[in-house]
C-alpha positions as CSV (number, residue, x, y, z in Angstrom):
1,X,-37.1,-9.9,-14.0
2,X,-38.1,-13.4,-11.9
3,X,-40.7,-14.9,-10.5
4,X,-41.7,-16.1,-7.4
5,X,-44.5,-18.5,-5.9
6,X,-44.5,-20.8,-3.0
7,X,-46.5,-23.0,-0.7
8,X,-47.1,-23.8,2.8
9,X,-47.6,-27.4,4.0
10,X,-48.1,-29.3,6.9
11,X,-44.3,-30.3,7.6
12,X,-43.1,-26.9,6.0
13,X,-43.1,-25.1,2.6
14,X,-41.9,-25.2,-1.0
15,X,-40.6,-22.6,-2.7
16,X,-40.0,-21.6,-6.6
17,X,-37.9,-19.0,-8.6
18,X,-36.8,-18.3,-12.2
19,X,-34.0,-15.9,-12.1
20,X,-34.6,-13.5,-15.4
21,X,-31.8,-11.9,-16.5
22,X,-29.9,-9.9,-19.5
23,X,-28.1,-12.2,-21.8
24,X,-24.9,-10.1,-21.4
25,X,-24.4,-11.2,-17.7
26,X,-22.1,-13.6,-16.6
27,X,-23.2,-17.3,-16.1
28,X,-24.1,-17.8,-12.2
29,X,-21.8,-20.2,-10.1
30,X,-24.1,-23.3,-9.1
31,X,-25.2,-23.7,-5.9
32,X,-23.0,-24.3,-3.0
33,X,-23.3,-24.5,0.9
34,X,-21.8,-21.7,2.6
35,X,-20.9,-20.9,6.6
36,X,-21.3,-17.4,8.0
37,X,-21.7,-16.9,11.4
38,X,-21.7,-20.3,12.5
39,X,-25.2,-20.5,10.2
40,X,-25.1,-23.2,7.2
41,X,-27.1,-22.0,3.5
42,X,-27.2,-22.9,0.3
43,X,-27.0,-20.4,-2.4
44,X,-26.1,-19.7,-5.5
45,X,-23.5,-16.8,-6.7
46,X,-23.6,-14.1,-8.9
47,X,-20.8,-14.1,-11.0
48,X,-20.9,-10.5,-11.4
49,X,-21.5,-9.3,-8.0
50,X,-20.6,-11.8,-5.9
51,X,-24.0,-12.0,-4.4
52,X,-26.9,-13.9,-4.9
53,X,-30.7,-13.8,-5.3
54,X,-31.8,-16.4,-3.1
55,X,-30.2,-18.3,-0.2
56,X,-31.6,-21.1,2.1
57,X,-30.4,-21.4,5.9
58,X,-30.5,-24.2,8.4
59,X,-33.4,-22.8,10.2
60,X,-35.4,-23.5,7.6
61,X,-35.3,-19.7,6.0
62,X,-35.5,-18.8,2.5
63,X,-34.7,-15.2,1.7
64,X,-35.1,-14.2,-2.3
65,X,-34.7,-10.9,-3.9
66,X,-36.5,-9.2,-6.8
67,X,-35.4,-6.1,-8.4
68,X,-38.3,-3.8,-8.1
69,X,-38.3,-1.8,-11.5
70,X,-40.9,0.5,-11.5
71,X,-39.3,2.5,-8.5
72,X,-36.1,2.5,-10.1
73,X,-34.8,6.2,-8.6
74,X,-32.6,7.4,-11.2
75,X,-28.9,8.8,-9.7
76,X,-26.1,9.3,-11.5
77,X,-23.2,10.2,-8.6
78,X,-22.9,7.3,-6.8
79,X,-21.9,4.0,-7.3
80,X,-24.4,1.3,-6.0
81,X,-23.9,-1.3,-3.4
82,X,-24.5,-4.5,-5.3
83,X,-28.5,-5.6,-4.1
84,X,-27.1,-9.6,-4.0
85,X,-25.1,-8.5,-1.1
86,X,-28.4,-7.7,1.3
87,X,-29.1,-11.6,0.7
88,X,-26.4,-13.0,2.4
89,X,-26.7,-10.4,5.2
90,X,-30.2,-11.9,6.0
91,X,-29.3,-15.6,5.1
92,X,-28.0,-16.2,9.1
93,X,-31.7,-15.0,10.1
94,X,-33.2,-18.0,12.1
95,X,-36.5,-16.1,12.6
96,X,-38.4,-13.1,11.4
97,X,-38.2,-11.2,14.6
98,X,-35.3,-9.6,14.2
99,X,-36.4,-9.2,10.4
100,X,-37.6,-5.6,11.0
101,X,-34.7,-4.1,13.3
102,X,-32.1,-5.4,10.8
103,X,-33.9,-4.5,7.6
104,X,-34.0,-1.2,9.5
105,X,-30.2,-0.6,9.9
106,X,-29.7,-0.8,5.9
107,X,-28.3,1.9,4.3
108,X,-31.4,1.6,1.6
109,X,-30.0,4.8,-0.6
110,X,-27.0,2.8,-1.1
111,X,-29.1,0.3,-3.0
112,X,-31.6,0.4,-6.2
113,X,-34.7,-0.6,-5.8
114,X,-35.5,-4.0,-4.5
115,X,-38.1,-6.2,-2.4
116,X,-36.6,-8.8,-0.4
117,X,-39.2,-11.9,0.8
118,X,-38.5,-14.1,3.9
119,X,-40.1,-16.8,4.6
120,X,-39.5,-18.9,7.9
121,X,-39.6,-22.5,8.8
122,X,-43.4,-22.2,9.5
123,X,-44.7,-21.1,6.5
124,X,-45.0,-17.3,7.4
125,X,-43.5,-14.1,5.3
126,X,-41.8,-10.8,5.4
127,X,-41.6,-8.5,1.9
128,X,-39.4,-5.9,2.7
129,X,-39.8,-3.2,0.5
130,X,-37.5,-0.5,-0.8
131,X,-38.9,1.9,-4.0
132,X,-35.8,4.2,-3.7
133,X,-37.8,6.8,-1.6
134,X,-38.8,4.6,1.4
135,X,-38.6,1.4,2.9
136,X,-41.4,-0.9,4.6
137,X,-42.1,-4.1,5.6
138,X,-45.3,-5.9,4.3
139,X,-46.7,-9.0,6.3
140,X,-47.6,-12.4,4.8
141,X,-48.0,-11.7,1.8
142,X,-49.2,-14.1,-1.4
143,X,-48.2,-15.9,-3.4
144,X,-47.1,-15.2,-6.7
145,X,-44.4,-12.0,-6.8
146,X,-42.6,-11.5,-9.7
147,X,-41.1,-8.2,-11.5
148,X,-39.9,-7.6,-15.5
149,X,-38.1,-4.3,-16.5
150,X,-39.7,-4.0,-19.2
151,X,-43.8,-2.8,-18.9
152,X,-43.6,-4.2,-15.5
153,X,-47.3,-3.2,-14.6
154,X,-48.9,-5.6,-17.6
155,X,-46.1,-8.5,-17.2
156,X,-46.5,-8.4,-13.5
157,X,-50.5,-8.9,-14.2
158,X,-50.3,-11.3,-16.5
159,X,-48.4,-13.8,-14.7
160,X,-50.8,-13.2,-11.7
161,X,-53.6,-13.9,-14.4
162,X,-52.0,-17.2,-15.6
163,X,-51.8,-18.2,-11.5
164,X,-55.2,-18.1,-10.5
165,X,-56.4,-18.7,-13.7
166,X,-54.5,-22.4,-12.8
167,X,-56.0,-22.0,-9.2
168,X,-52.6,-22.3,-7.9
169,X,-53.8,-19.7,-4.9
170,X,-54.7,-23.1,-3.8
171,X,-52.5,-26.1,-4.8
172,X,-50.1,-27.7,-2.9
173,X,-48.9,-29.8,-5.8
174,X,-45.4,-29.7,-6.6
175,X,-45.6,-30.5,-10.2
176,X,-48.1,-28.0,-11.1
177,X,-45.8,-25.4,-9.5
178,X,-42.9,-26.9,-11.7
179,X,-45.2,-26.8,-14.9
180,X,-46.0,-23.2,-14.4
181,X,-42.4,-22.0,-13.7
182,X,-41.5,-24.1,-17.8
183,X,-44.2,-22.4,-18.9
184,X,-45.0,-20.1,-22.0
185,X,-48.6,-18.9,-21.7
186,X,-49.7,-16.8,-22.9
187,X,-46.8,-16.9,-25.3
188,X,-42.9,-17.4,-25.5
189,X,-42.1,-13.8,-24.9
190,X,-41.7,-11.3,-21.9
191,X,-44.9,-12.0,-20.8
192,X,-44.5,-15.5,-20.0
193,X,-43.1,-16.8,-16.8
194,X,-39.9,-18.5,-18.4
195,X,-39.5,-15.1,-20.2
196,X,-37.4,-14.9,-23.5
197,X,-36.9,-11.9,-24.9
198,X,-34.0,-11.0,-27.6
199,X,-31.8,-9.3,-25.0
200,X,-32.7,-11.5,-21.9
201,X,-34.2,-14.5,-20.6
202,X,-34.7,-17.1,-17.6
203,X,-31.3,-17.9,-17.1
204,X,-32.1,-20.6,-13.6
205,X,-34.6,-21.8,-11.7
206,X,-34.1,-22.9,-8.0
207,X,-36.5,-25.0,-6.3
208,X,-36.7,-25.1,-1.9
209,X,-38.2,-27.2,-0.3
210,X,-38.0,-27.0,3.3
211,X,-39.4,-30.5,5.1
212,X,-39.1,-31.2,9.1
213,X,-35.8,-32.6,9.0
214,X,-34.0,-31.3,6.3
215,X,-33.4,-28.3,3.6
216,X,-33.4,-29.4,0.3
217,X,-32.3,-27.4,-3.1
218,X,-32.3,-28.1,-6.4
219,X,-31.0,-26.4,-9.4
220,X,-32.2,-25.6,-12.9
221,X,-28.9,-23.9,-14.8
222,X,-30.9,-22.2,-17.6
223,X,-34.3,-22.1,-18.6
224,X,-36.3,-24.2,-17.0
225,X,-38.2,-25.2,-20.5
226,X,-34.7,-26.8,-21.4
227,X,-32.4,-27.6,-18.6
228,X,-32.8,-30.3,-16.5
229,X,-33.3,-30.0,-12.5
230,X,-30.0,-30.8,-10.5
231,X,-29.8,-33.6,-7.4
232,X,-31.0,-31.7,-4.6
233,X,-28.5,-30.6,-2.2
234,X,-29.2,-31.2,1.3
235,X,-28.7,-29.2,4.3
236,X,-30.3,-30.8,8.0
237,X,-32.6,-28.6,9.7
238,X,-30.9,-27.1,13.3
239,X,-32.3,-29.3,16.0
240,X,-33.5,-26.3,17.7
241,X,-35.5,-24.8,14.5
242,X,-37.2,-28.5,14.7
243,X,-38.3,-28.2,18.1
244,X,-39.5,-24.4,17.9
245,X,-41.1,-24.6,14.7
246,X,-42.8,-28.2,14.6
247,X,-45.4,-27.3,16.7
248,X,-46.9,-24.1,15.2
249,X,-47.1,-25.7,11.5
250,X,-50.8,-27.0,11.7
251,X,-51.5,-23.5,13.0
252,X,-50.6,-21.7,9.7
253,X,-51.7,-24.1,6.9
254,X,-54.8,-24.1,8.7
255,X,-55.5,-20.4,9.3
């Protein structure tokens, strides 16, 4: 249950996420920079899990993760690994190279469902996909994703709806993105993108933006119709992700 929508810019990207969940969960620790593997990222924790659904690295990569309902394989006899724990094994990635061999050595039946996006310093994208039968790796894919456990087809649609409808497909302004991730079209409900529903609800939103310098993130703890946004944290770029990436940006906002 989140949504997901981003945008690619001439010195980067920005990226947005309301984090939908059941009202019986555990209130999220706030964002905090973390070292693993001599890699800085900002993230989030899941206070359940210990995970997180989103994580932000000094490279200038942003890896999320949306539970994907509707291919929810049903088992019994196992205990699952937590899905919040595949984010921090990608949040050291510095490029999406080596996206497909490690998404590759994942145990995937030890996990439920999921689709994992990765988006690197230049504005291009990985969705790697597992439905609980088989996993795949989609290539720059659009913008928005989202997924509801509850009538996921219709709320999935929806939401699309309301983002072109906006022609957001083609804004790069960051308030409209900020407007539409508060929002309550078509109503206040499950539909909407801050979802409320009697049993869950948009419990965060997290807002990236990734500039030529530095990694900022900033923190909405609750629904983004009511809480305020946090003072961004801030997290300078790697000086070799600057001098890699920099030249290739004009390339993909233009393509």
């Amino acid at each position: 249950m989140c949504t997901m929508t981003w945008f690619v810019s001439d010195s980067g990207y920005e990226l947005f996420f309301n984090r939908d969940e059941r009202v019986s969960r555990r209130h999220a620790d706030l964002p905090s920079i973390h070292q693993q593997e001599g890699v800085s990222y900002i993230s989030p924790t899941d206070a359940d899990a210990g995970g997180t659904w989103i994580a932000v690295n000094h490279h200038g990569v942003t890896v999320c993760l949306l539970n994907h309902y509707q291919f929810e394989q049903i088992a019994t006899y196992k205990e699952w690994t937590s899905r919040g724990e595949i984010v921090r094994q990608f949040a050291t990635t510095k490029s999406l190279d080596a996206v497909e061999e490690q998404f590759n050595t994942l145990e995937l039946e030890d996990y439920r469902a999921f689709r994992m996006f990765i988006i690197d310093r230049a504005g291009n994208n990985r969705l790697c996909v597992w439905d609980g039968h088989q996993g795949r790796i989609e290539l720059d894919v659009s913008s928005p994703k989202s997924s509801s456990s509850v009538d996921a087809k219709h709320v999935k649609a929806v939401r699309r709806g309301l983002f072109l409808d906006r022609g957001m497909q083609t804004s790069s302004n960051s308030q409209e993105f900020l407007d539409f991730h508060s929002s309550h079209s078509p109503s206040k409900s499950q539909e909407s993108v801050c979802m409320h529903r009697s049993d869950a609800n948009t419990v965060s939103f997290s807002y990236v933006k990734v500039a030529e310098t530095a990694v900022s993130f900033r923190y909405a703890d609750g629904s983004p119709c009511q809480a305020e946004l946090g003072a961004p944290i801030l997290l300078p770029m790697a000086e070799e992700s600057c001098r890699e990436a920099l030249p290739h940006l004009n390339q993909v906002v233009r393509r």
